[in-house]
The first five atom37 places (N, CA, C, CB, O) and aatype in JSON, in Angstrom:
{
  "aatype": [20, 20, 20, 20, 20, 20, 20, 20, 20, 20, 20, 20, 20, 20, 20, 20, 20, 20, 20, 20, 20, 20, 20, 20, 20, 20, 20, 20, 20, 20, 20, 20, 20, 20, 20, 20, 20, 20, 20, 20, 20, 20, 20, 20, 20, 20, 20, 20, 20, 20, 20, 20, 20, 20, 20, 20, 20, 20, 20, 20, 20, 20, 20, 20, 20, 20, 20, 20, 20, 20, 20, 20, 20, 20, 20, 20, 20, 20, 20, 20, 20, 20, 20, 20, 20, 20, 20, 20, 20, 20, 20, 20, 20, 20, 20, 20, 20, 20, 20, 20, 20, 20, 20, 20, 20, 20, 20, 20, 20, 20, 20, 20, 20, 20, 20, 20, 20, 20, 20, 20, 20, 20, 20, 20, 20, 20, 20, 20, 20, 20, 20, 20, 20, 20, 20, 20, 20, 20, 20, 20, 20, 20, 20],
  "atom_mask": [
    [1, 1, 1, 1, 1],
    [1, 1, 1, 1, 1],
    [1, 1, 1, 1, 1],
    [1, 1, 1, 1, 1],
    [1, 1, 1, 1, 1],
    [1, 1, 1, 1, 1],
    [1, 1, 1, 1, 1],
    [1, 1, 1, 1, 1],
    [1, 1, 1, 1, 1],
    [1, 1, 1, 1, 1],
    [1, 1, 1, 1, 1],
    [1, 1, 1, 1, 1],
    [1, 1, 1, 1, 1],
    [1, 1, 1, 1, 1],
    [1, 1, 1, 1, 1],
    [1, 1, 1, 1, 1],
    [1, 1, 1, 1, 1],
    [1, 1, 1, 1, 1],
    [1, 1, 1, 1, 1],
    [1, 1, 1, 1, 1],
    [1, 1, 1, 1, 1],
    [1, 1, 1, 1, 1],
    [1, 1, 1, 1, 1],
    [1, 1, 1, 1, 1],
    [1, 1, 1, 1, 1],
    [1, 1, 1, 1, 1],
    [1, 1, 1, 1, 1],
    [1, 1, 1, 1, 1],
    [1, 1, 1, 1, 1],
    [1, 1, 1, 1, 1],
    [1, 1, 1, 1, 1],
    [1, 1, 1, 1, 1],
    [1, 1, 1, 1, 1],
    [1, 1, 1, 1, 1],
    [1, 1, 1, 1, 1],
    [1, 1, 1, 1, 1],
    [1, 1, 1, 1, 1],
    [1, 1, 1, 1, 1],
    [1, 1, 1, 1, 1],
    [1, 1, 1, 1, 1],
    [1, 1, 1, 1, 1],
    [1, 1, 1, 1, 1],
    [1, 1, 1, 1, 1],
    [1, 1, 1, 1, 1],
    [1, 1, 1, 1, 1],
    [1, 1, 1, 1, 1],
    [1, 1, 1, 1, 1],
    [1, 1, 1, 1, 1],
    [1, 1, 1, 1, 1],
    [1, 1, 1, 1, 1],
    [1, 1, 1, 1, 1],
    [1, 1, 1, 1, 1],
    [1, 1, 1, 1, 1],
    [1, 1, 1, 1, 1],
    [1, 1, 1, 1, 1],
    [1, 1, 1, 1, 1],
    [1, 1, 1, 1, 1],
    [1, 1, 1, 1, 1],
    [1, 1, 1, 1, 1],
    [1, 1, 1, 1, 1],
    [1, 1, 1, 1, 1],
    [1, 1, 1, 1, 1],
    [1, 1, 1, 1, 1],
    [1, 1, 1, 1, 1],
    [1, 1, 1, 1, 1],
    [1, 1, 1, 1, 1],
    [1, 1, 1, 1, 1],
    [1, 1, 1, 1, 1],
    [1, 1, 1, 1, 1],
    [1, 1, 1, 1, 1],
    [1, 1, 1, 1, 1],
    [1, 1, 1, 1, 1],
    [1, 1, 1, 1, 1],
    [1, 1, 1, 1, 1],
    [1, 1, 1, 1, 1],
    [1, 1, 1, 1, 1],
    [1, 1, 1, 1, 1],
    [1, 1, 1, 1, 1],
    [1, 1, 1, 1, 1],
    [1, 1, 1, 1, 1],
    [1, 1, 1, 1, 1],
    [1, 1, 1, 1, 1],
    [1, 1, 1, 1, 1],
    [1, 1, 1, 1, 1],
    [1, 1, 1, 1, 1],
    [1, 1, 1, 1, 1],
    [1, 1, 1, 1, 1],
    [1, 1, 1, 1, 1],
    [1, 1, 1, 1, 1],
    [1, 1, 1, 1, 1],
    [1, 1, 1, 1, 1],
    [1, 1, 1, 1, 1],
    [1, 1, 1, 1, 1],
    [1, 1, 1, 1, 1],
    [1, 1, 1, 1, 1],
    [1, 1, 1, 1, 1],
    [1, 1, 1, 1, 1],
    [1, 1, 1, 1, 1],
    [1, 1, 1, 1, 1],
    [1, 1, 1, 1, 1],
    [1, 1, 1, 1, 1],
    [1, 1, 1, 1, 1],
    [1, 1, 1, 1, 1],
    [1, 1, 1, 1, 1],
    [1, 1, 1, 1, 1],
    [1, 1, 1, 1, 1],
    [1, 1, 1, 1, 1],
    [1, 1, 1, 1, 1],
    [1, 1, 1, 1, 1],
    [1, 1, 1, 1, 1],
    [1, 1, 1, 1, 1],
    [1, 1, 1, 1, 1],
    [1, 1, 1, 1, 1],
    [1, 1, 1, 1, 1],
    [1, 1, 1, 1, 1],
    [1, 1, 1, 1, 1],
    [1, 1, 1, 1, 1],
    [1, 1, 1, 1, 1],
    [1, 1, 1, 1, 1],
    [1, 1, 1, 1, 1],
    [1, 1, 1, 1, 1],
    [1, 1, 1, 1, 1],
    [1, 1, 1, 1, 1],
    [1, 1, 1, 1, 1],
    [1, 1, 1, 1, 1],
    [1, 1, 1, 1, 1],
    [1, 1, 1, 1, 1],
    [1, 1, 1, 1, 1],
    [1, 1, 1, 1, 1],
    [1, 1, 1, 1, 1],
    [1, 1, 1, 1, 1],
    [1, 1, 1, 1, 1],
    [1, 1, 1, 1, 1],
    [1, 1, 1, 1, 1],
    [1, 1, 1, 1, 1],
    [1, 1, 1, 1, 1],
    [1, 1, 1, 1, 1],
    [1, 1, 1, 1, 1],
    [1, 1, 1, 1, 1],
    [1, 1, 1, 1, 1],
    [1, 1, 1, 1, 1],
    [1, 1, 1, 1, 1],
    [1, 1, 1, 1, 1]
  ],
  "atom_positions": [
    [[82.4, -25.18, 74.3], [83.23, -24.24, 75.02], [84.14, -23.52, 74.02], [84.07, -24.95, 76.11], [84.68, -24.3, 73.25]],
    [[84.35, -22.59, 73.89], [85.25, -21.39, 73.82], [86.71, -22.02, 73.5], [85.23, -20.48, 75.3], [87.24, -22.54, 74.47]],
    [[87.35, -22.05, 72.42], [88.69, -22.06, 72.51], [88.69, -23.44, 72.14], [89.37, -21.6, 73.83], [89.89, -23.64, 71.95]],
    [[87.97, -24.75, 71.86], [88.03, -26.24, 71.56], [87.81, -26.22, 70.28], [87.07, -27.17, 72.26], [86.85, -25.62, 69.8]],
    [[88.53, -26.76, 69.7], [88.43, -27.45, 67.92], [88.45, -28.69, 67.56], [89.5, -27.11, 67.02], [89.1, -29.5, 68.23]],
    [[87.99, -28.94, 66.83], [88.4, -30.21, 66.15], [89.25, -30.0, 64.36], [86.77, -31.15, 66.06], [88.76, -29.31, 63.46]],
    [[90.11, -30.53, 64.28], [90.94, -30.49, 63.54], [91.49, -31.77, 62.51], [91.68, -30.05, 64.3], [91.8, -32.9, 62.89]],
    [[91.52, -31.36, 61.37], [92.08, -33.04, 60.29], [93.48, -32.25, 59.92], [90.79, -33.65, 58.24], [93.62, -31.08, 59.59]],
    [[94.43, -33.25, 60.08], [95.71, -33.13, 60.16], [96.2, -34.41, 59.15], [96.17, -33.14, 61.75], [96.05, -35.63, 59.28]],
    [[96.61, -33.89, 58.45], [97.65, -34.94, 57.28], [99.44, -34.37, 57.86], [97.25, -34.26, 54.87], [100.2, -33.42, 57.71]],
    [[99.38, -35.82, 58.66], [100.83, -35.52, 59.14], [101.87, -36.78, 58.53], [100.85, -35.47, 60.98], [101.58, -37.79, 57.88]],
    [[103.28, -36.21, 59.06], [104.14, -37.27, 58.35], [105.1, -37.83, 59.79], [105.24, -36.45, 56.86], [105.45, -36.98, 60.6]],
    [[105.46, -39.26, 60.01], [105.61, -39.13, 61.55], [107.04, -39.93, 60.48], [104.28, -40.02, 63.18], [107.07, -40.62, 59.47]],
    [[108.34, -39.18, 61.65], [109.1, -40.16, 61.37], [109.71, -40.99, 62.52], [109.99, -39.67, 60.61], [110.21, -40.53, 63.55]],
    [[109.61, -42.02, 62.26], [110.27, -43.26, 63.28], [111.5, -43.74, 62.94], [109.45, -44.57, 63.33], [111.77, -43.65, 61.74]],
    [[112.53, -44.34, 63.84], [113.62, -44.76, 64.11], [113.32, -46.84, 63.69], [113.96, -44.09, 65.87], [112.66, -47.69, 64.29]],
    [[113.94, -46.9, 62.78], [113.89, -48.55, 62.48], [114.12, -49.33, 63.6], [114.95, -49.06, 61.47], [113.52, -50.4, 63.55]],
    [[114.93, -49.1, 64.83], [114.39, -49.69, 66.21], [112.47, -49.76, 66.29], [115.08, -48.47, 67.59], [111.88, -50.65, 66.91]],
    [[111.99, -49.02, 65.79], [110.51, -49.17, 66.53], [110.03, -49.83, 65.12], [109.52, -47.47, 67.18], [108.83, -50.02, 65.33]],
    [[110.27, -50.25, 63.92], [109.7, -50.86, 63.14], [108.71, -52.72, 63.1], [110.74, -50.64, 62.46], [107.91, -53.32, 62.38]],
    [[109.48, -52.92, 64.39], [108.76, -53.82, 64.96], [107.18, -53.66, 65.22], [109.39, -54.0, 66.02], [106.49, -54.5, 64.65]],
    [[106.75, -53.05, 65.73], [105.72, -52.58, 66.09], [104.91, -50.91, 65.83], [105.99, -52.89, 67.2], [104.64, -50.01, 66.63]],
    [[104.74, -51.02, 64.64], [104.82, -49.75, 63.95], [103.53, -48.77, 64.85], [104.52, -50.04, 62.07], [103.77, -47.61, 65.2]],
    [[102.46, -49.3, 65.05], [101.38, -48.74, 65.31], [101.47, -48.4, 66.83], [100.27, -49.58, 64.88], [100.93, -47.36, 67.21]],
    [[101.98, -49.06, 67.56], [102.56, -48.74, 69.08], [103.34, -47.36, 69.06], [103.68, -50.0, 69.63], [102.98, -46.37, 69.69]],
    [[104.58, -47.45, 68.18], [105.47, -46.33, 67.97], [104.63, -44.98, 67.93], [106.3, -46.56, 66.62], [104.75, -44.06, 68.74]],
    [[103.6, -45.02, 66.68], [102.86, -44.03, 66.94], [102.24, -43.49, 67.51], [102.53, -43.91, 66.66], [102.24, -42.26, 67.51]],
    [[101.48, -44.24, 68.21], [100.43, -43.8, 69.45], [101.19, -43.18, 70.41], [99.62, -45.03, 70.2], [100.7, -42.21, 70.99]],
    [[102.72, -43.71, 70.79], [103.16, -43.48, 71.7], [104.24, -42.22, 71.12], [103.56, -44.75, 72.35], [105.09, -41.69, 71.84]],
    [[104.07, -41.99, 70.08], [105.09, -40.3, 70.04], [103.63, -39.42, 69.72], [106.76, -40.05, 68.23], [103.62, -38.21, 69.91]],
    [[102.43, -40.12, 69.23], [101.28, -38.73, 69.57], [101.26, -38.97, 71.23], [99.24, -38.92, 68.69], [101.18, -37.91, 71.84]],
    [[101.3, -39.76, 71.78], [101.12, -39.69, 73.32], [102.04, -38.82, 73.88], [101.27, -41.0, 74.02], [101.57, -38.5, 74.98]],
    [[103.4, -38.13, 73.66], [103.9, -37.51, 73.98], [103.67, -36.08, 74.06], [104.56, -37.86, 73.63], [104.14, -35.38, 74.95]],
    [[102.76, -35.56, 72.89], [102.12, -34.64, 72.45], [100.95, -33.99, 73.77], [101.49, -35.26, 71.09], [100.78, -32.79, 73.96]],
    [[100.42, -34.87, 74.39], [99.38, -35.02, 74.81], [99.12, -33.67, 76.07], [99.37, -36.54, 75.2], [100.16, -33.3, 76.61]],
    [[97.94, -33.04, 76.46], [98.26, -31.71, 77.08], [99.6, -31.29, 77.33], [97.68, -31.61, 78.26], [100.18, -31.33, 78.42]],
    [[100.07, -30.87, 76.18], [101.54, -29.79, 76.06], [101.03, -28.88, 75.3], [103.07, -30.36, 75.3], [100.11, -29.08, 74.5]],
    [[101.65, -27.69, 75.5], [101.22, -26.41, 74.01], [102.23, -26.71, 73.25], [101.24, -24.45, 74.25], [103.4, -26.74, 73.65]],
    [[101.74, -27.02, 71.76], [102.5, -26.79, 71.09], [102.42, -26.31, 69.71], [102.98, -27.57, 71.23], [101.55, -26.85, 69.03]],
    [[103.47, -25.0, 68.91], [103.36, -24.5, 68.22], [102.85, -24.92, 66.83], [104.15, -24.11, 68.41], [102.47, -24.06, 66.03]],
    [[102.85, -25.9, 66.61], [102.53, -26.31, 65.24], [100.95, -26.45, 64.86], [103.23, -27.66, 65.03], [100.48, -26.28, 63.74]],
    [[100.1, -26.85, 66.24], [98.74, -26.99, 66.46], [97.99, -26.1, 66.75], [98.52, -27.68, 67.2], [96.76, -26.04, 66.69]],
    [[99.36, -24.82, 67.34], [98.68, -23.77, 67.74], [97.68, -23.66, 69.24], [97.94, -23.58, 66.58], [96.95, -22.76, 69.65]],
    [[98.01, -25.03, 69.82], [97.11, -25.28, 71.24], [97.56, -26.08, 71.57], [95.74, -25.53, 71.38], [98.64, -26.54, 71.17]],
    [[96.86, -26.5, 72.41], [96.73, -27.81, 73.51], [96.32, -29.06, 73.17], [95.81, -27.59, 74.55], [95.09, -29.05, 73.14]],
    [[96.87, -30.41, 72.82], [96.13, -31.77, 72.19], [95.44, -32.18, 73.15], [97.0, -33.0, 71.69], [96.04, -32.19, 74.23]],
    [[94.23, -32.57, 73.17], [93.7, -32.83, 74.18], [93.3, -34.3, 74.05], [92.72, -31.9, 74.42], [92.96, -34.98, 75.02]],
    [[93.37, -34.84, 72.51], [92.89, -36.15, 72.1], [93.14, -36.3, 70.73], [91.48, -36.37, 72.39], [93.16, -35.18, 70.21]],
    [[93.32, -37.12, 70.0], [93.34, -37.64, 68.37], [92.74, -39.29, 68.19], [95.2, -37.6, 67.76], [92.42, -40.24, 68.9]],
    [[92.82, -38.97, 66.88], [92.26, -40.09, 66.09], [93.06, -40.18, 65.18], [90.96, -40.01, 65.59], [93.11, -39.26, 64.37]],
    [[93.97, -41.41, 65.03], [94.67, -41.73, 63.98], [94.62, -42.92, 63.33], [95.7, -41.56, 64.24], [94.72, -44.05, 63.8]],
    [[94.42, -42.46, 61.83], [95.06, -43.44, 60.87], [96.29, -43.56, 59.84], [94.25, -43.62, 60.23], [96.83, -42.54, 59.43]],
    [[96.72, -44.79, 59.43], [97.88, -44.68, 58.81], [97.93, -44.83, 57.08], [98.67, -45.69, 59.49], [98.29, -45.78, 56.39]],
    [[97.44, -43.54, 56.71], [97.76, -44.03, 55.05], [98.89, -44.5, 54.33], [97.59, -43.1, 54.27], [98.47, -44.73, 53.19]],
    [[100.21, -44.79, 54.39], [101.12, -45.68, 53.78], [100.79, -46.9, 54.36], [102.54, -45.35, 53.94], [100.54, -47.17, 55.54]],
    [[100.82, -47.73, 53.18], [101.45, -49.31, 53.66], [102.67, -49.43, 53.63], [101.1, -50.49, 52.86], [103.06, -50.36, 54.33]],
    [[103.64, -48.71, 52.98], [104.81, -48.87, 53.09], [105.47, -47.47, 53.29], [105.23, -49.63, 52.03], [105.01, -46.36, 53.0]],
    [[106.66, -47.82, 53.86], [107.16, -46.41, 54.5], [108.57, -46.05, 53.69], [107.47, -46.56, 56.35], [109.34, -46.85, 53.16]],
    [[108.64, -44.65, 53.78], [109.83, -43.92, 53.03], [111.11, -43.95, 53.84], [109.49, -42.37, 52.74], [111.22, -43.28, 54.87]],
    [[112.17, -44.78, 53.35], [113.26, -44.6, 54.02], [113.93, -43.44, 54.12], [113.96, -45.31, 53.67], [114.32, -43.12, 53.0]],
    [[114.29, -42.57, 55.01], [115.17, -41.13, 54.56], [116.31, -41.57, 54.68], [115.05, -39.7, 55.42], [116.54, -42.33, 55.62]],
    [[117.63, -41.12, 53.56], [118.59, -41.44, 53.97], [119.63, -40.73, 54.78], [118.91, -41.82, 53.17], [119.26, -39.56, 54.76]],
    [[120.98, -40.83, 55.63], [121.93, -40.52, 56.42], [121.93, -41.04, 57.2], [122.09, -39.63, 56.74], [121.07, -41.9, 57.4]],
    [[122.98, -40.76, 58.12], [123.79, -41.42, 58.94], [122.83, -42.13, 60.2], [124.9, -40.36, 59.43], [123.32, -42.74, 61.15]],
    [[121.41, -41.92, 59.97], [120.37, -42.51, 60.81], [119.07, -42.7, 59.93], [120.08, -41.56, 62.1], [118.17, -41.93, 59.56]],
    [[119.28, -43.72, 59.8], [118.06, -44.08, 58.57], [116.3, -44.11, 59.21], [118.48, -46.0, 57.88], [115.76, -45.11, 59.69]],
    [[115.71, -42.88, 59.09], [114.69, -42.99, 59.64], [113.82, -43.6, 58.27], [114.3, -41.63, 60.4], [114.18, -43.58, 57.1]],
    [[112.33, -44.23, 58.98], [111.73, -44.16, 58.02], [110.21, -43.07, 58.13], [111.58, -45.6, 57.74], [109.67, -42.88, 59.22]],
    [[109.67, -42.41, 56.81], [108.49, -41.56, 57.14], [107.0, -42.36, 57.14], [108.47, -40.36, 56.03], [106.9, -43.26, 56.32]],
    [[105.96, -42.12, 57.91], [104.37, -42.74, 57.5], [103.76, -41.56, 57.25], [103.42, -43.64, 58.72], [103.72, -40.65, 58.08]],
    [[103.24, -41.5, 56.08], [101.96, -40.41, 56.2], [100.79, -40.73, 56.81], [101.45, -40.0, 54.97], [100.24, -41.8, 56.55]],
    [[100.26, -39.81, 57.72], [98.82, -39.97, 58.98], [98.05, -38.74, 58.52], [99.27, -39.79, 61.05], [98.24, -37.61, 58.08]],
    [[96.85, -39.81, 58.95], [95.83, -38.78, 59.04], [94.98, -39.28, 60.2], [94.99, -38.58, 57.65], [94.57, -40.35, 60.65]],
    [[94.88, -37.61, 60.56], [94.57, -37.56, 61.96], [93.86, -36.58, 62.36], [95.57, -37.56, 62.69], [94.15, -35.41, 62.11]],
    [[92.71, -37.0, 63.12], [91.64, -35.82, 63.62], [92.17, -35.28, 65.47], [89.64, -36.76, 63.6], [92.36, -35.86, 66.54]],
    [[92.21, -34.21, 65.11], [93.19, -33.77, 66.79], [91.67, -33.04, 67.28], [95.16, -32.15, 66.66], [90.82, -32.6, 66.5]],
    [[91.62, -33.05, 68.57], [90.74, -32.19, 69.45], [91.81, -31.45, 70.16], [89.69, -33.01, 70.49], [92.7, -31.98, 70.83]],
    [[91.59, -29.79, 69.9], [92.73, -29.13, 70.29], [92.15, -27.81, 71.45], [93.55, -28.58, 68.8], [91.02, -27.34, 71.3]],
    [[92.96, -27.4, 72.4], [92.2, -26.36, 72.9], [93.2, -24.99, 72.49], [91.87, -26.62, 74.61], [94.31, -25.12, 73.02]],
    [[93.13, -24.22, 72.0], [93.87, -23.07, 71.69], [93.59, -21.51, 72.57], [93.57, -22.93, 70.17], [93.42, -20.44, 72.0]],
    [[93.6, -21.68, 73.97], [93.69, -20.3, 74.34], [93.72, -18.76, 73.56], [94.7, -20.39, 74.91], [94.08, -18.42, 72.44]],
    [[93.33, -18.25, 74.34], [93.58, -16.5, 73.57], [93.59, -15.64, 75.03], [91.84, -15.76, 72.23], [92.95, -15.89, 76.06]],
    [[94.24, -14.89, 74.85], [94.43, -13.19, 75.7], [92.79, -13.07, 76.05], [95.15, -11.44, 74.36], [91.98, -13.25, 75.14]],
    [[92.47, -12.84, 77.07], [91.21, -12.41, 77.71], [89.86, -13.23, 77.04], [91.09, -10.71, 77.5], [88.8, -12.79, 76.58]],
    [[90.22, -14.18, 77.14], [89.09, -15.53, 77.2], [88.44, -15.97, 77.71], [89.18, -16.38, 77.17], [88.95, -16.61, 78.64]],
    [[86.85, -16.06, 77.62], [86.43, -16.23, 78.9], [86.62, -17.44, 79.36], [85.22, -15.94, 79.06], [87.28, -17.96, 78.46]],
    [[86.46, -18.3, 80.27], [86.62, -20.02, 80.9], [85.93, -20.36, 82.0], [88.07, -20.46, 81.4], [85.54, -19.62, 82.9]],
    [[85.77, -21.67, 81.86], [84.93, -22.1, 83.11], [85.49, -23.56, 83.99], [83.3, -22.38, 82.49], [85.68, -24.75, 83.74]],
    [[85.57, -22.84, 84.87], [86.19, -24.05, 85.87], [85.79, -24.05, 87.27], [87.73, -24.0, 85.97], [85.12, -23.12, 87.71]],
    [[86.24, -25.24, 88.19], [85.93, -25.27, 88.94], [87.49, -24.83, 90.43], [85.13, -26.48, 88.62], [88.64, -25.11, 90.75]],
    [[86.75, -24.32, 90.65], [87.64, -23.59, 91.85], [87.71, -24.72, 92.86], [86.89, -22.08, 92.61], [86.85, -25.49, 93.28]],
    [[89.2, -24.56, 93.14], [89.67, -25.63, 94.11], [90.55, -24.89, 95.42], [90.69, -26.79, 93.19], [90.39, -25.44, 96.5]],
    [[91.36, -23.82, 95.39], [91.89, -23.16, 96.47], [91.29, -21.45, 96.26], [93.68, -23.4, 96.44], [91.22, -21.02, 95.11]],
    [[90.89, -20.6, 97.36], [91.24, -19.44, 97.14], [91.89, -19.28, 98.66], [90.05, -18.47, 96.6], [91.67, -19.83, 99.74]],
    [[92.94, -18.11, 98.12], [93.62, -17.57, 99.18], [93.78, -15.89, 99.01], [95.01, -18.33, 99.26], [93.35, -15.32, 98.01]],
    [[94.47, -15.16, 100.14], [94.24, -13.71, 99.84], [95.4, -13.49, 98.47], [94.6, -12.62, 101.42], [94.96, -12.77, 97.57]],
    [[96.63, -13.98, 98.3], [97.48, -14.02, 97.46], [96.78, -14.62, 95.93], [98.59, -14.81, 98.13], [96.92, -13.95, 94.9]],
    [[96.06, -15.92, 95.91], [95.67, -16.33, 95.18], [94.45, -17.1, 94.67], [96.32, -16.56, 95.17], [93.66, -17.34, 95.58]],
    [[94.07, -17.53, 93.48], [92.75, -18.43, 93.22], [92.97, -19.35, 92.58], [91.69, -17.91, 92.6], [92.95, -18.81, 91.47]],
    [[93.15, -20.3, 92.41], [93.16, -22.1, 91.92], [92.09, -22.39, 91.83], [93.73, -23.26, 92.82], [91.14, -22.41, 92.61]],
    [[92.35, -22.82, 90.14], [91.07, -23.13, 89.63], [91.44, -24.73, 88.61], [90.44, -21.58, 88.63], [92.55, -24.87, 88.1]],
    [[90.55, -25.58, 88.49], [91.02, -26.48, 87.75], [89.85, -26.26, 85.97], [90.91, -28.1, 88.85], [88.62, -26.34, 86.02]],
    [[90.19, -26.14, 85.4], [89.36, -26.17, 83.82], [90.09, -27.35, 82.76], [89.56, -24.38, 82.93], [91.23, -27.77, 82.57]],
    [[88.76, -27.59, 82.22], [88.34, -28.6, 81.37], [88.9, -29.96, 81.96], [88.81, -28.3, 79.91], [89.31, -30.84, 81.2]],
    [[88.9, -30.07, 83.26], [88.89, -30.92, 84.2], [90.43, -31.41, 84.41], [87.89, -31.98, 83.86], [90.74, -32.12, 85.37]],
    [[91.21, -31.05, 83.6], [92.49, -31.53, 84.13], [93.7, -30.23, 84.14], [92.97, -32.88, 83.13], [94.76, -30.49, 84.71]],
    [[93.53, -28.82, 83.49], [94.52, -27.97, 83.82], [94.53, -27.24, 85.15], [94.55, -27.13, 82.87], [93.47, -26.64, 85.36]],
    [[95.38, -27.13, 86.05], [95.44, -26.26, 86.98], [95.72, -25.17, 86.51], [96.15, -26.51, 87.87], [96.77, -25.09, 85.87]],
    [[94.83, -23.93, 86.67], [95.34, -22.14, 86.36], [95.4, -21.85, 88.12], [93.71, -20.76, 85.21], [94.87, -22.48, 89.03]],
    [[96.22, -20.7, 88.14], [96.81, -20.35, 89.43], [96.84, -18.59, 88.96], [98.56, -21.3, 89.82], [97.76, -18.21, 88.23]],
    [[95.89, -17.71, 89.4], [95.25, -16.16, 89.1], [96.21, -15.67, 90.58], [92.95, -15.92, 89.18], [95.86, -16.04, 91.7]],
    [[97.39, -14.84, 90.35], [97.7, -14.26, 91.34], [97.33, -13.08, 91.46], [98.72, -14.32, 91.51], [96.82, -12.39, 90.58]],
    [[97.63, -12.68, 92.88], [96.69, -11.23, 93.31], [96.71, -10.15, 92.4], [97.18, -10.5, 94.65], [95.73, -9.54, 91.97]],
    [[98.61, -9.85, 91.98], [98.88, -8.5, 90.86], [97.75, -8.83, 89.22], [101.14, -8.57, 90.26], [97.67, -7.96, 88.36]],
    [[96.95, -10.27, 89.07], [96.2, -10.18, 88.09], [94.5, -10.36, 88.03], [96.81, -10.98, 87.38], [93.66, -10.36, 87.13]],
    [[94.46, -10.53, 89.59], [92.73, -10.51, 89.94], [92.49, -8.83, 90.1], [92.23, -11.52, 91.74], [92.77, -8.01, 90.97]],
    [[91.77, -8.79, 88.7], [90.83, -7.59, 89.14], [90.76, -6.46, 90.1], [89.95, -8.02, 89.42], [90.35, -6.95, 91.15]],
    [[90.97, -5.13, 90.25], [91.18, -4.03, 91.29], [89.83, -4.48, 91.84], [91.4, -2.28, 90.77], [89.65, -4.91, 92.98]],
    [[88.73, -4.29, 90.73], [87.19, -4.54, 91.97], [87.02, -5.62, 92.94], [85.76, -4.84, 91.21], [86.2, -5.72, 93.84]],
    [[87.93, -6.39, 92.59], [87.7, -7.47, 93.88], [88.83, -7.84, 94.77], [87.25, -8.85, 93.36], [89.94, -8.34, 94.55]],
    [[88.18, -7.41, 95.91], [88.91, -7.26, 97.35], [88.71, -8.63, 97.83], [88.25, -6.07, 98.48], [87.73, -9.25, 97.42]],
    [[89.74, -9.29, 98.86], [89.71, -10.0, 99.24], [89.37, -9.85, 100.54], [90.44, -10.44, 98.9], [89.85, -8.97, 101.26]],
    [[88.1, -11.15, 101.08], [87.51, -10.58, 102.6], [87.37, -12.03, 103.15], [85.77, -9.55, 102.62], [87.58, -13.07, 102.53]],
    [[87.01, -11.91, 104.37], [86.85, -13.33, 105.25], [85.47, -12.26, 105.53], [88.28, -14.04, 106.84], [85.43, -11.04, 105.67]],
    [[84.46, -13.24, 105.54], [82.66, -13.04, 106.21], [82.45, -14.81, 106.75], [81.01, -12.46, 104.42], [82.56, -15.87, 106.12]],
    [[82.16, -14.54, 107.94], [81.84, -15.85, 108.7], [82.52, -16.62, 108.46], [80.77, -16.43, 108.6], [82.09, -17.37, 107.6]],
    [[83.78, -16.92, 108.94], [85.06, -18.08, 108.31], [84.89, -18.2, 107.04], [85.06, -19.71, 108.85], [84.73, -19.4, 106.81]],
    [[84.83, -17.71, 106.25], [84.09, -18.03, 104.98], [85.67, -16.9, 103.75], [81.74, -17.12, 105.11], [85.8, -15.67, 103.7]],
    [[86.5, -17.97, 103.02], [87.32, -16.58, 102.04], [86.23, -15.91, 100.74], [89.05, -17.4, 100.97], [85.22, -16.49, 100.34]],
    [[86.47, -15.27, 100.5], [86.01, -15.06, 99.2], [86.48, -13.12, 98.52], [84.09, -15.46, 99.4], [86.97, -12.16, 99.12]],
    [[86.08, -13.26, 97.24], [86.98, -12.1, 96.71], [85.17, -11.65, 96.17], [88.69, -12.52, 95.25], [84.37, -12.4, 95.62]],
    [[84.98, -10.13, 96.59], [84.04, -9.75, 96.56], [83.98, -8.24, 95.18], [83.82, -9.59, 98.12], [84.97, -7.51, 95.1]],
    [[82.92, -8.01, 94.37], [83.8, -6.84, 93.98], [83.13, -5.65, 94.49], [84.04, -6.72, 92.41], [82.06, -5.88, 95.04]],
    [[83.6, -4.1, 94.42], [83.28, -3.59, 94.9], [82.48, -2.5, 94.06], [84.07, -3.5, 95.58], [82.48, -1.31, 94.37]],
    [[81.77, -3.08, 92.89], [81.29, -2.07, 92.23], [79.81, -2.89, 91.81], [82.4, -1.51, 90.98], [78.83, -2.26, 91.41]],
    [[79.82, -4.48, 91.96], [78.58, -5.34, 91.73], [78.36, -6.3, 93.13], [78.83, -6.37, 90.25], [79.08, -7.3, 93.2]],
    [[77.49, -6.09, 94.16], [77.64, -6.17, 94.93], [77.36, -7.97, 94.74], [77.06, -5.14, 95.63], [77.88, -8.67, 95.6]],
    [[76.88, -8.39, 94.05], [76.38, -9.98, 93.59], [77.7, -10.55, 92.86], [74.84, -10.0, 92.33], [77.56, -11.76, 92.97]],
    [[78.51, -10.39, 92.39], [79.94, -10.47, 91.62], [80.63, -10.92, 92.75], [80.64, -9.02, 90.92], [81.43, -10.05, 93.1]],
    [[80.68, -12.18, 93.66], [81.76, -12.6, 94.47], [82.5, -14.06, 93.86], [81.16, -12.77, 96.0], [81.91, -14.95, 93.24]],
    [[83.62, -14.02, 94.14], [84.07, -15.39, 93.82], [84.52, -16.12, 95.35], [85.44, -15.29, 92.65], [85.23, -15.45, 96.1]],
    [[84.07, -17.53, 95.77], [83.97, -17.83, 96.51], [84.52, -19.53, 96.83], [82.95, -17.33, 96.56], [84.48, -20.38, 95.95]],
    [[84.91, -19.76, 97.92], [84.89, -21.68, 97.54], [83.84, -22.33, 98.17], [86.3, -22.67, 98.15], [83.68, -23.54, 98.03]]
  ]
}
């Protein structure tokens, strides 16, 4: 699909000596925080990683909160959107206002009317909603 990467990331995580107890927990659980959010540094969406920890021993930073650093390496599966992309999902609501769609099985997108397409009108045929267009007569979107 369109817009999915896979990615090797040499990152540096820093942790709070409270979590030094259990170093490998700490991590999983601040990449778990990461987890479908956009965020700028990845340039997308995390959708999954693979991490390992290259230090055996970790860098104390010093001040008034002594963190310590691990260098990681880490393979991210990322999804990075773009402006007029195509996508594929599965449609879960349409209404005359709107279309709900769920893609790559867990984002909800929500297409309101001011951004569906002029060619497609919204019609009821036999109890039935669907947004039809009016220039390809086979071009309907439907639930």
């Amino acid at each position: 699909m369109e817009g999915l990467s896979v990615a090797d990331a040499n990152l540096v995580m820093y942790l709070h000596p409270s979590k030094s107890r259990n170093v490998s927990q700490s991590i999983l659980r601040e990449l778990g925080y990461l987890l479908f959010k956009f965020n700028e540094t990845f340039d997308g969406v995390l959708l999954a990683y693979d991490v390992n920890i290259l230090d055996k021993q970790a860098k104390i930073l010093s001040g008034v909160h002594p963190y310590f650093g691990l260098r990681l390496k880490a393979n991210l599966l990322l999804f990075s959107p773009i402006p007029d992309m195509l996508l594929e999902g599965k449609l879960v609501k349409l209404s005359q206002e709107s279309i709900h769609v769920i893609i790559l099985g867990f984002s909800s997108v929500i297409i309101t009317a001011e951004n569906i397409r002029g060619e497609f009108k919204y019609r009821t045929k036999d109890n039935e909603e669907l947004f039809a267009s009016k220039s390809h007569k086979r071009h309907v979107i439907k639930f």
